[in-house]
C-alpha positions, 0 to 999 in steps of 0.5 A, a space after each residue: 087789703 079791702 077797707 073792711 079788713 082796714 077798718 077790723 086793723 085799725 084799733 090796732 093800727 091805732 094802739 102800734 099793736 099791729 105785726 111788721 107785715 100787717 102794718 105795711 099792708 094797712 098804710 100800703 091801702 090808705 095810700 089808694 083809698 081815699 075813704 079810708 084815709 079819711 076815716 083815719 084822719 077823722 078819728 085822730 082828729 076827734 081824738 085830739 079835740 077831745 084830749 085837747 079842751 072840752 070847754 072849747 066844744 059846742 054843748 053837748 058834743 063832749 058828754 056825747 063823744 064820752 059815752 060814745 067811747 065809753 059804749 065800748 071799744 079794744 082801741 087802748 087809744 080811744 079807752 085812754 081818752 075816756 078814763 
């Protein structure tokens, strides 16, 4: 796997919406891929500082993450945080 087709998996990855074989093959590359790897780690961690307390970000940062997902994505994960 190529950190292109990571990166077209991941929504699904995310959402545990991706087939046995696909999926190993995704965790199989972010064992090798350090870039990809912390692309994975940054958009978890987004995602749970925004779930977490809006209050707690710098001003701004949570209206702009907002219409940033709001602005469109298949990730039923990321939907979730927007709703």
């Amino acid at each position: 796997m190529k950190c292109d087709d990571l990166l077209v998996a991941l929504c699904d990855y995310f959402d545990g919406d991706l087939p046995g074989p696909l999926c190993v093959a995704v965790e199989e590359h972010l064992l090798g891929c350090d870039a990809c790897r912390i692309v994975l780690v940054n958009i978890r961690q987004t995602i749970r500082l925004f779930r977490a307390d809006a209050a707690a970000m710098p001003g701004g940062v949570h209206e702009r993450l907002l219409g940033a997902f709001a602005g469109g994505t298949r990730c039923k994960s990321i939907k979730s945080i927007s709703a």
